[in-house]
N, C-alpha and C positions, 0 to 999 in steps of 0.2 A: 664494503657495505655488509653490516653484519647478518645474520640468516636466523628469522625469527622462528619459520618453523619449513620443517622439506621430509619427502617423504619418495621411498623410493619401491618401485614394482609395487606397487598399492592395486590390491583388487578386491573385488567385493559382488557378494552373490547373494542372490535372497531365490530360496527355494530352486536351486541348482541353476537359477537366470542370471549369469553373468553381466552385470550394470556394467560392470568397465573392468581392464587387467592392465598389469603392466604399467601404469600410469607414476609419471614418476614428475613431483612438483616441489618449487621452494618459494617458500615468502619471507624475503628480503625486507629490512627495518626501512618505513619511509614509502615502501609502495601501497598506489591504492587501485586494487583489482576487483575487477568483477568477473564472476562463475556465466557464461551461459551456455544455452544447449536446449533441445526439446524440451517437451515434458518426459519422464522414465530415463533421461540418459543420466542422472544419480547427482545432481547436481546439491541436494539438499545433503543426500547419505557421505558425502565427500565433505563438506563441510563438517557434517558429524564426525568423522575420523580425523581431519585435522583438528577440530579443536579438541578429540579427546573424550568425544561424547558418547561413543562407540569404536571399537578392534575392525580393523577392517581381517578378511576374510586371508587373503595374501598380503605378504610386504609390511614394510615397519614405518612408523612414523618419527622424528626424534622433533623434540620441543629444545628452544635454546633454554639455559638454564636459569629455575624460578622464573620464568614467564608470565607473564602476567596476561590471560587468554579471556577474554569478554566475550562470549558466544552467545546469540539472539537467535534460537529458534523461534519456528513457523508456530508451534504451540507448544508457549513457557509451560516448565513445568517450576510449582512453586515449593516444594520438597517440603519443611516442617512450618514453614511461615501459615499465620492466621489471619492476619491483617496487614494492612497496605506497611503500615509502619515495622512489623515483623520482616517484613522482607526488603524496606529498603534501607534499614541499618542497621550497619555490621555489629554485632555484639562486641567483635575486638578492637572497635575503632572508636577511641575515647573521645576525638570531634564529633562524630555520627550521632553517637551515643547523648549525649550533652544537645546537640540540637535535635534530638527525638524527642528529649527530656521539657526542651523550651516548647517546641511546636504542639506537644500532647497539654501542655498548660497554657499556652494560650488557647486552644480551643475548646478543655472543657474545665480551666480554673482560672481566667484572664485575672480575677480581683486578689490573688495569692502574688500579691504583692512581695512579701517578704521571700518568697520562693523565688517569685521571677528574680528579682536584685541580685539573688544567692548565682541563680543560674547563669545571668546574662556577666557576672563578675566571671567564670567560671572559662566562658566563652571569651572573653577581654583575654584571660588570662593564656590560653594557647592557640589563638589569634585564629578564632573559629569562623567569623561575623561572613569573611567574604565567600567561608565555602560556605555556609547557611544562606547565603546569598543565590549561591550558585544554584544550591539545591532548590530553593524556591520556585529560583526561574525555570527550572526542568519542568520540575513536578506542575507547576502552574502551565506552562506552553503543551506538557502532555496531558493536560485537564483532570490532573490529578490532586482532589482539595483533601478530601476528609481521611486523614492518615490513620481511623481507628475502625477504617472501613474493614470487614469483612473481606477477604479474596474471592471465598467460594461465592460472593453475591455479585460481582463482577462479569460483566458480559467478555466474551473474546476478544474483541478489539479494546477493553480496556487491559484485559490480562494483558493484550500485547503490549500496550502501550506503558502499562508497568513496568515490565520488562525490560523495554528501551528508554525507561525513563532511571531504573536501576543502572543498568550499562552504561550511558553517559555521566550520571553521578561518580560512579570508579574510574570512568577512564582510563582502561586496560590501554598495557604497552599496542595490542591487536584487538580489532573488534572483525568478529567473521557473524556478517548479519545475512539473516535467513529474510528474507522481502520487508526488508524494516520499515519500506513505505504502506503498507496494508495498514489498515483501521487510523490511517490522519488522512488529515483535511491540507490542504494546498498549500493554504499558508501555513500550517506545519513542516510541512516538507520542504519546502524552501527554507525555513529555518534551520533545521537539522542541514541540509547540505551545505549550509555555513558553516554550522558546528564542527562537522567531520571534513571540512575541509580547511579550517585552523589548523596553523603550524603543521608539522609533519608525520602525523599521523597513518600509521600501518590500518590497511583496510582489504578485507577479502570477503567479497558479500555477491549473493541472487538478490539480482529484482527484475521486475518486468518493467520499471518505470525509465521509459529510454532516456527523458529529460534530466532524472535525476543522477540513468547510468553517466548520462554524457557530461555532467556537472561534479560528478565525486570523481570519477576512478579514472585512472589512465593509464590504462592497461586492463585488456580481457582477453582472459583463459577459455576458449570455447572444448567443450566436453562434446567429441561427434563420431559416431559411432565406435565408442569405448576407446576414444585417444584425447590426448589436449593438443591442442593447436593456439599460440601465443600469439596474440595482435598486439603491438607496442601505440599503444595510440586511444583515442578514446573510441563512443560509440560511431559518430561519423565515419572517421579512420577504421576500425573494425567494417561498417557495412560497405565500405569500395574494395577491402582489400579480402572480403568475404568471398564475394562478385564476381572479382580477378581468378577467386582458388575454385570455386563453382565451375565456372565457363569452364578452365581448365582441365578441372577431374569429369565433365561432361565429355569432352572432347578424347580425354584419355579412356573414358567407360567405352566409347564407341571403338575404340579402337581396339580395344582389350577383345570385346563382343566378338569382333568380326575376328579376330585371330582362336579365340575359342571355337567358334563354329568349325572354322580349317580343322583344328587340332582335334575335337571330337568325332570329327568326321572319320582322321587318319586312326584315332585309336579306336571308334566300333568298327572299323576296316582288318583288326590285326585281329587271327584267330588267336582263340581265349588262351589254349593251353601254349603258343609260343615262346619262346624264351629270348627270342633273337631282337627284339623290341628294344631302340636305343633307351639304354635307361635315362639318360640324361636329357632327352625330350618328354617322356613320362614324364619326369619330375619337374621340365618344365609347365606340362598340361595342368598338373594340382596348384602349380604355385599362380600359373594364371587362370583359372579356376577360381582359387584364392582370392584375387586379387578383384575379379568380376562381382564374386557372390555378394549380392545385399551392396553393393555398390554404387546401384544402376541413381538416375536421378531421382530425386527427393519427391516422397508422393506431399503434395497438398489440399488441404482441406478445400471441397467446393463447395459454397457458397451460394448457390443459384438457385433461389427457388421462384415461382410465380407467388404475385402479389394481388388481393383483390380488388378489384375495378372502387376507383374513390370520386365520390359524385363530390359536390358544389360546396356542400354542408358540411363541413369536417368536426369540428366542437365548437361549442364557445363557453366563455367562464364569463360569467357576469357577477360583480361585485360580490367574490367567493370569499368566505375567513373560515377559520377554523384553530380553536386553539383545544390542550388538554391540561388539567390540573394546574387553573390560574394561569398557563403562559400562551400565546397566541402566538402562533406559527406561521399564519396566511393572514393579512387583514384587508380587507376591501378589494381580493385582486381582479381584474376584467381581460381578460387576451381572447381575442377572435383568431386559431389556428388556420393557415393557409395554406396551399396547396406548395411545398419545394419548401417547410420551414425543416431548416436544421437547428435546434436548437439544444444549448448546454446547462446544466444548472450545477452553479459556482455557489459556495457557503462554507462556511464551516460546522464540525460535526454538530448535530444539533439545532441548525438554525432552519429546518423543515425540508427541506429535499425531498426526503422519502414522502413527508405528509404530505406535500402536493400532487408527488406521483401516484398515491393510494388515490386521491378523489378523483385523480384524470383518471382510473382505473375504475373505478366503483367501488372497491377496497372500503372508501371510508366517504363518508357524505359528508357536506359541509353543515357550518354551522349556522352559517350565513349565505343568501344566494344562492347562483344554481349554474348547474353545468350540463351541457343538451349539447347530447351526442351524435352526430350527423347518420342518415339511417346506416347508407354504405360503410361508413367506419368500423374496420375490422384492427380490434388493438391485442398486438404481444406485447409482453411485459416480463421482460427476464428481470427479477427480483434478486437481492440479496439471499431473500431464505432459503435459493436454492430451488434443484428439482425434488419433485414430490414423488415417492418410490417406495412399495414396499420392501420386504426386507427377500421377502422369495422371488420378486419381481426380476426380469431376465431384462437384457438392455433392449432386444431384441421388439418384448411387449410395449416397452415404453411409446414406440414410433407405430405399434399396430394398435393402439388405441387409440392412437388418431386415423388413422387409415393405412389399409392394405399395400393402397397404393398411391405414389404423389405425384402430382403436378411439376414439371422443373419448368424454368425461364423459357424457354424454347417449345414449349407445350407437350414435351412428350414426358409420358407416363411410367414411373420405375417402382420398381415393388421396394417395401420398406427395409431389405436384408442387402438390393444396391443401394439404398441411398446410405445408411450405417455404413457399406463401406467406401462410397465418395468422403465420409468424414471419417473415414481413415479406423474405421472400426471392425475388423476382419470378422470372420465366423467366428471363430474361436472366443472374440470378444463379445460377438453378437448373441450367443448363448449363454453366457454366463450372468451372473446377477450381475447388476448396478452396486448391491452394495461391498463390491470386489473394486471400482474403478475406481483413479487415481482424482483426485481432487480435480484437476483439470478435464479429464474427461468428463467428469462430471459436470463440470462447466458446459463442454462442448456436445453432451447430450443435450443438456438443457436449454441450449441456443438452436438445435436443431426442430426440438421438441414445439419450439414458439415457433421458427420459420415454417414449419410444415404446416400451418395453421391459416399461412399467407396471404400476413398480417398488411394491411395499409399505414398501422399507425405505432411504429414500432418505438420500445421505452426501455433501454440499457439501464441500471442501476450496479455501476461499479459493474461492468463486467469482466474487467482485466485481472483481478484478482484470482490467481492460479492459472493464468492461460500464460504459455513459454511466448516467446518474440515472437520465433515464425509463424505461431497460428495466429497472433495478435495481426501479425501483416495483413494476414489474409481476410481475418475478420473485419480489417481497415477498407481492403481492397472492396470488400461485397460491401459494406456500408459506403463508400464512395458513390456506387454506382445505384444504392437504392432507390427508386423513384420515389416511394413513401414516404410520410412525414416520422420524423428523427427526433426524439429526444434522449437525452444522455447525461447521467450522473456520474463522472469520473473525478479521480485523484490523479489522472493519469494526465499530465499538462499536455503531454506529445496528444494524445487523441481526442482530447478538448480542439486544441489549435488542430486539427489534419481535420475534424468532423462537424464541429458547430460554424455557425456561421451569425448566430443573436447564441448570447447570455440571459437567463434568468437570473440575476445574484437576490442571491437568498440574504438580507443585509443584517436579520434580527429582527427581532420585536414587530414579526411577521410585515416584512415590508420587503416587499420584489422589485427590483426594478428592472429596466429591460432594455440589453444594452448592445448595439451592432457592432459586431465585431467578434474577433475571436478570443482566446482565454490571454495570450500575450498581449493583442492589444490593452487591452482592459486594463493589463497589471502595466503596461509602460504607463498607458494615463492615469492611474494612481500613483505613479513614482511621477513623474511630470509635476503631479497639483501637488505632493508632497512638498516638492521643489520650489515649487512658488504660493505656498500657504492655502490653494482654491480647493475649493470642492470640485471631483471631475466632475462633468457635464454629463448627465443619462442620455443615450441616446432614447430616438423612438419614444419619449415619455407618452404621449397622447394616448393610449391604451392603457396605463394603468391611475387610477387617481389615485392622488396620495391623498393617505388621510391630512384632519385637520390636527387632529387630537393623538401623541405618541402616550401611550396608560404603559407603565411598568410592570412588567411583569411580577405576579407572585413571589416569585426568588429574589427579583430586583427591591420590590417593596420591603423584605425580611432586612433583604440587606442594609436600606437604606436607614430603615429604623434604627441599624447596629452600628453603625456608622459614625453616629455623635456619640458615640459611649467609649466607641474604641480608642476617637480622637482625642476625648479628654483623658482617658488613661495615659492615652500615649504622651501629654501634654506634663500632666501629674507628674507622670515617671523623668522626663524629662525634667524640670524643675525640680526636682528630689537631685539628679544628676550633677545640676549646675548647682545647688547648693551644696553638694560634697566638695565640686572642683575647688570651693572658694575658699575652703579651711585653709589657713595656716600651715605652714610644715609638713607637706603631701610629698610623698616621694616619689621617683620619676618614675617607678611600673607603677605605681596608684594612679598618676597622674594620665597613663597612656591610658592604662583601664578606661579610664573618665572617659577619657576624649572618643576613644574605640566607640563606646555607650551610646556619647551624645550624637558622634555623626550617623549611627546608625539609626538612632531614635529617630535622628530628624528626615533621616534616606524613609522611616517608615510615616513619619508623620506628614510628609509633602503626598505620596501614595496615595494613604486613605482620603486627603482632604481633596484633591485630585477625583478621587473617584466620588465622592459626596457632592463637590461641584457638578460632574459630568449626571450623576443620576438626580440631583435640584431641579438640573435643567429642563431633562426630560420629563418630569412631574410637571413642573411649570408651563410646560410649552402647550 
């Protein structure tokens, strides 16, 4: 098996802090691995050294030869590109190039007729149609339309999602992805782990997302306290045989412990200036020393805070909508929240998650209807936008502007400099600013910041996003046991399915439905009714009514208008086609041309008429 990239005594230090030494790793053609470990133990910076994005500090890396190396950092950087179309085609790639050439005229010269003929012949001619094909369907599943877009106008999650929508159009011999599931929606991500798990593709990537760790890779690298340790197996296989090496190095710490104490004992026993000191028991004192220091069992984040007493009345939402600029996001929704609801909200990007949770918040008022807040209701609300901090702000103030002192589960009282360190945040950290902490810490300020508040009615928004495995556990663990009412916007399937218990699905054109069960039921009975032509069955319907009337959206209506313009083009061009095929005396690459032309004409003219039937419908209905 050939050896695409390996790297030997690899260390690396940022500001004399040793992230890891000595590590020495290869990636073999055909394996698909995944990086874990804490947060800090350098699992993003190791990625950066093998694909060559930075030197590491110690040690050498070697690439096999002309390599073909696809790397998806956490934040693309987009080097001279200006536009979406700048950056996803290569200047030296004369297929690229030629369907840059098509796609920029069909969107701002569709009736340059005598141009397109030029191009699409051009396309026939080096058998471009199926990778233009290809590229479509990225760029469209990554909700990437208008290729003359500006980059700098782009929010993060689209930057990202450019990025991994560039990488899969090359298809590098190796793709080493930095959390390539951040900024997509569900059924994106299941898409993508189809993709990268065609044929046999080399893969070495971080994610936090267990379902999709356990569905690509098979095999993980865990990075723990500056060593690799190799698991042959996927994520299941990794957490028994994690379990197995725990227990053990607990068992072996204790023992270590108690032979240190003996051994310190006998060495502040020998006076200082002696000489007579077996040297060979000294040197075994340092080496088990050694072996003890920073050893001991793994601190974990607690989780435990007290929650405010919650009367009878919790919220309710009576026939709420809410749309912005022409498109409607919420229409007519009604749910009466009860006491032990866990519940998840399932959608794709875009289709209102966030705007539902802004009105359960006060964030944003409806436009329609009304939503009455039970007096006792006490709501957190960990948001996407992050915690709010100034820039001199110490980590230490963030928790004493809420109070000096907190309330834990158990009723007893701890000043704000223990509870920073039950979540694992030492003095050293506790003094410094906020804006020195790692992304995830950050995270894990900001979740502390809402529990200390102790809330009744608590609202996740993507909180997995920069948090490593094991504090995910944890923060699993305390959501398991919360009394409070639960809602949760995740990408994350594993913690949909471990936490919700009802679905909100966010379905479009502001229409919620509300569905018992967890995120895998939901998706088996959508493969089910797939299978046998039905619409699934909502569950629980009686709380929300469905409208009578589906009205198009804004963007749907622009569409629809363009719709019949495009068809007859496409129809026209077509027809020009077949009156070429009929000539007389056509030679057999003129003839393939043709034929290339018209299956693809007609691959686009079923599409649009496709999508002109589906939005008739919903006018009409």
């Amino acid at each position: 098996m050939s050896t695409y990239i390996s790297a030997e005594n690899l260390g690396h230090s940022f500001h004399d802090n040793w992230l890891f030494k000595n590590l020495t790793i290869g990636i073999n053609r055909g394996r698909r691995v995944a990086l874990v470990g804490v947060n800090g133990a350098g699992k993003s910076t190791l990625l950066k050294i093998l694909s060559g994005a930075i030197k590491p500090t110690e040690g050498k890396v070697a690439q096999a030869r002309d390599l073909n190396v696809g790397y998806l950092e956490q934040d693309p950087f987009f080097k001279n590109a200006v536009t979406i179309s700048d950056y996803i085609f290569h200047a030296d790639n004369i297929q690229q190039q030629l369907i840059r050439r098509y796609e920029e005229l069909l969107e701002n010269d569709p009736d340059n007729m005598k141009e397109m003929d030029k191009i699409m012949e051009e396309m026939s001619e080096i058998d471009a149609w199926d990778y233009e094909y290809k590229i479509k369907t990225i760029l469209g599943r990554l909700d990437i339309h208008h290729l003359n877009q500006h980059i700098n106008t782009l929010s993060g999650g689209q930057k990202k999602r450019l990025a991994l929508a560039r990488l899969l159009i090359e298809d590098p011999e190796i793709y080493i992805l930095d959390e390539p599931t951040n900024h997509l929606d569900i059924d994106t991500i299941e898409w993508l782990e189809k993709l990268l798990t065609e044929g046999s593709k080399t893969i070495l990537m971080v994610t936090h997302d267990r379902y999709f760790l356990d569905n690509v890779c098979n095999e993980i690298l865990e990075i723990d306290k500056g060593k690799i340790i190799p698991y042959f197996g996927n994520y299941g296989y990794y957490l028994e045989k994690k379990a197995e090496r725990e227990a053990s190095d607990e068992a072996s710490f204790q023992k270590n412990s108690n032979l240190l104490r003996k051994e310190l004992e006998w060495m502040r026993r020998q006076p200082k200036a002696r000489g007579t000191k077996s040297k060979s028991r000294i040197d075994a004192f340092y080496d088990l020393e050694d072996k003890t220091k920073n050893n001991g069992p793994k601190q974990n984040v607690e989780l435990t805070v007290k929650i405010a007493r919650q009367g009878n009345k919790i919220m309710e939402m009576h026939h709420v909508s809410k749309g912005f600029n022409g498109n409607t996001y919420v229409n007519d929704f009604s749910y009466v929240f009860k006491k032990g609801d866990r519940i998840g909200l399932a959608g794709k990007n875009g289709s209102g998650k966030s705007t539902l949770l802004n009105m359960i918040t006060g964030g944003l008022q409806p436009d329609g209807g009304e939503i009455v807040k039970g007096e006792t209701t006490v709501l957190g609300y960990f948001n996407q936008a992050g915690l709010s901090f100034k820039e001199d702000e110490r980590v230490i103030d963030i928790v004493k502007n809420v109070a000096e002192f907190i309330t834990m589960a158990d009723g007893k009282m701890i000043s704000a400099s223990a509870l920073l360190t039950l979540f694992l945040f030492p003095p050293a950290k506790q003094y410094g600013m906020v804006s020195k902490l790692s992304g995830g810490e950050k995270k894990r300020l900001h979740l502390m910041s809402i529990l200390i508040r102790n809330p009744n009615f608590l609202i996740l928004d993507e909180p997995t996003n920069d948090l490593d495995i094991d504090t995910l556990n944890v923060l699993e663990e305390f959501l398991t046991t919360y009394p409070g009412i639960l809602m949760i916007v995740s990408h994350d399937r594993y913690l949909l399915d471990k936490m919700a218990e009802q679905l909100f699905i966010m379905e479009g054109n502001g229409q919620v439905r509300i569905y018992n069960g967890n995120y895998s039921s939901f998706r088996i009975e959508q493969e089910e009714a797939k299978q046998s032509n039905k619409k699934p069955a909502a569950a629980a319907p009686v709380q929300v009514e469905t409208p009578k009337k589906v009205k198009l959206s804004f963007k749907e209506e622009k569409e629809y208008a363009g719709l019949e313009k495009e068809i007859s083009d496409i129809e026209n061009m077509l027809k020009a086609t077949t009156e070429e095929l009929n000539v007389s005396n056509i030679d057999t690459k003129k003839l393939q041309q043709l034929t290339d032309k018209i299956a693809y004409l007609n691959k686009q003219l079923d599409a649009k008429s496709m999508r002109w039937i589906e939005l008739s419908e919903l006018k009409e209905a």
